[in-house]
N, C-alpha and C positions, 0 to 999 in steps of 0.2 A: 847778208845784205838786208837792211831794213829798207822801205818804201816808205820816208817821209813818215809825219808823227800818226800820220792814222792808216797805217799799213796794214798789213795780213792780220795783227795781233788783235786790236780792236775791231777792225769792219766785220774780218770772219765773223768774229762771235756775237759782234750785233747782227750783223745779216741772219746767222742759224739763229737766235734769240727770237728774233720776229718770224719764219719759215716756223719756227716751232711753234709759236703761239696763233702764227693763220690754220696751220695746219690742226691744231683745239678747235679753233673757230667750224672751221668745215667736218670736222670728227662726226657730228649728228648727222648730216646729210648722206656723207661717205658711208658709213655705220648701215643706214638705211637703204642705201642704196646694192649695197654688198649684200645685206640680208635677202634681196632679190632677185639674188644671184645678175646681178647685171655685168658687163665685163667692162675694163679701165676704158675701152672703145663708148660703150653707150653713157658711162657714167658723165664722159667727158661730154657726150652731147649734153647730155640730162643736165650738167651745171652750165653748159652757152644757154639752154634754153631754159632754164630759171635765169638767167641773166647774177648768177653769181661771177664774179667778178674773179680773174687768177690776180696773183701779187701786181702784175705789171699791168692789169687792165686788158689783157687780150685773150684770148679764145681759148677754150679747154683744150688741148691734147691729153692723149693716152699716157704718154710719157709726164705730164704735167699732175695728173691724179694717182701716177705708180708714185711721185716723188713724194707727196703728201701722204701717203699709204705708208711712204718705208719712214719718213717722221713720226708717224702716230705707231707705227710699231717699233720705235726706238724705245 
């Protein structure tokens, strides 16, 4: 079953296109902030309080910095 002209085929892979290219964008910070052994907990604070911004504009989670983590190790 397809979902209309811009279904699962296109959006998927524009949606992961862009997740892969934020997830470069934050690579130096992450990078850095791992080399300090910090954990996905602190790191998640450490990007609300530089005021780095997630995809949707709201708050770090733990869960939100593992997901950008398994991107850059894709």
């Amino acid at each position: 079953m397809k979902l209309g002209r811009h279904g699962a085929e296109v959006l998927g892979s524009r949606y992961r296109d862009e997740a892969c290219r934020r997830a470069k964008e934050l690579e130096p910070i992450i990078r850095e902030m791992q080399g300090k052994g910090y954990s996905m907990r602190r790191m998640a604070t450490e990007l609300t309080k530089r005021k780095v911004k997630t995809p949707r504009g709201g708050t770090w989670h733990p869960q939100t910095v593992k997901m950008v983590m398994q991107r850059l190790a894709a």
